[in-house]
C-alpha positions as CSV (number, residue, x, y, z in Angstrom):
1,X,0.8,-1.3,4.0
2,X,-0.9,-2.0,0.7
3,X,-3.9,-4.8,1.2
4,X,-3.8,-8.0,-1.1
5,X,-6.4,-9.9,-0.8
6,X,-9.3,-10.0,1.2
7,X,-12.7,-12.1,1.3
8,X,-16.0,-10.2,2.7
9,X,-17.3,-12.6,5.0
10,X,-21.1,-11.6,5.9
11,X,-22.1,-7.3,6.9
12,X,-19.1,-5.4,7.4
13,X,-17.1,-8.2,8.7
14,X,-13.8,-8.9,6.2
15,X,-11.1,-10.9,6.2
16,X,-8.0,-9.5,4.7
17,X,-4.5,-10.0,4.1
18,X,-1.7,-7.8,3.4
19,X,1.4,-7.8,1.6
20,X,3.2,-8.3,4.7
21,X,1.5,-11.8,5.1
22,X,-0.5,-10.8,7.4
23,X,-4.2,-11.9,7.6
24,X,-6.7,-10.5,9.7
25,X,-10.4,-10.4,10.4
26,X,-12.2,-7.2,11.1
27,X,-15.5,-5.3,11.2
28,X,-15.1,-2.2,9.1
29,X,-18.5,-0.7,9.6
30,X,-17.0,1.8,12.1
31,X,-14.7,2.8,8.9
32,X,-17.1,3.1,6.3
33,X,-21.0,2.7,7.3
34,X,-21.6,6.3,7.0
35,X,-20.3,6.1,3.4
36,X,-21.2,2.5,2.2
37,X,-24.1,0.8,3.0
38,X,-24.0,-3.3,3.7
39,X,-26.1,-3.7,-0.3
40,X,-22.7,-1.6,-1.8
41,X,-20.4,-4.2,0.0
42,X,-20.6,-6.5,-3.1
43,X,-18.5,-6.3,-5.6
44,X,-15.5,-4.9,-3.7
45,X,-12.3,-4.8,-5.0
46,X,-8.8,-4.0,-4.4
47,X,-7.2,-1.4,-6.6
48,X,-4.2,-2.5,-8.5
49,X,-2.2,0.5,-8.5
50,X,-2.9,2.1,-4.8
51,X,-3.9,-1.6,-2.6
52,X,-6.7,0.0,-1.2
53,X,-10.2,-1.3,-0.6
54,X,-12.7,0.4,-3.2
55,X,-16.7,0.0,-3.2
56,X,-19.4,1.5,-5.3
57,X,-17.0,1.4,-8.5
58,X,-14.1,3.0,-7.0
59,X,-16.7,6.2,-5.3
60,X,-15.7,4.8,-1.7
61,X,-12.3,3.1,-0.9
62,X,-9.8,3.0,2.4
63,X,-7.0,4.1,2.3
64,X,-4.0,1.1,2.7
65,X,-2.6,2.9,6.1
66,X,-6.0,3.3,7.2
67,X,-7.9,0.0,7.1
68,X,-3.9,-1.6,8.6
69,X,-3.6,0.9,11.0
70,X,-7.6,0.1,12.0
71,X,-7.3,-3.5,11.9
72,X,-4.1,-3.7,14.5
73,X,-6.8,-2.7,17.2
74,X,-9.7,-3.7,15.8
75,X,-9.1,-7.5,14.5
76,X,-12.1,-9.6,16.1
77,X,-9.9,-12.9,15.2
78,X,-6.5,-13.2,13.7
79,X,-7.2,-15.7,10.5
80,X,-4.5,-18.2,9.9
C-alpha cells in the first residue's frame, strides 16, 4: 500500500494518507526512533517511485507495507 501524502504533525506523530484514500494518524517513534532522531524528522519526503517514507536524504525510510500494516493497529485517531 504505497503512502501519498502525509503531514508531520509535532515528534513522531504523522498524519498520512494512502493511495487507498485512507488517512490516518500515527506515532511512528516505535518504527523508527532507533534510526531517526525527532531533529532528522524534517524534511521528510515520500519517494516517487517506491511510496515509502524517506528521512535523512533517503538514509532511513519505511517501507509502504510496513508503516500500513503499523498504522492499522497503531492509529491514535483516524483523520477525516
Amino acid at each position: 500500500m504505497r503512502l501519498l501524502k502525509f503531514e508531520h504533525l509535532e515528534g513522531y506523530r504523522f498524519k498520512l494518507e494512502f493511495v487507498n484514500g485512507e488517512i490516518k494518524a500515527v506515532d511512528l517513534a516505535e518504527l523508527i526512533a532507533k534510526h531517526v532522531g525527532v531533529e532528522d524528522l524534517s524534511p521528510a519526503c515520500i519517494d516517487p517511485e517506491w511510496g515509502c517514507l524517506q528521512f535523512k536524504n533517503g538514509n532511513a525510510d519505511i517501507e509502504p507495507k510496513t508503516i500500513y500494516k503499523f498504522t492499522a493497529s497503531n492509529s491514535f485517531e483516524r483523520a477525516a
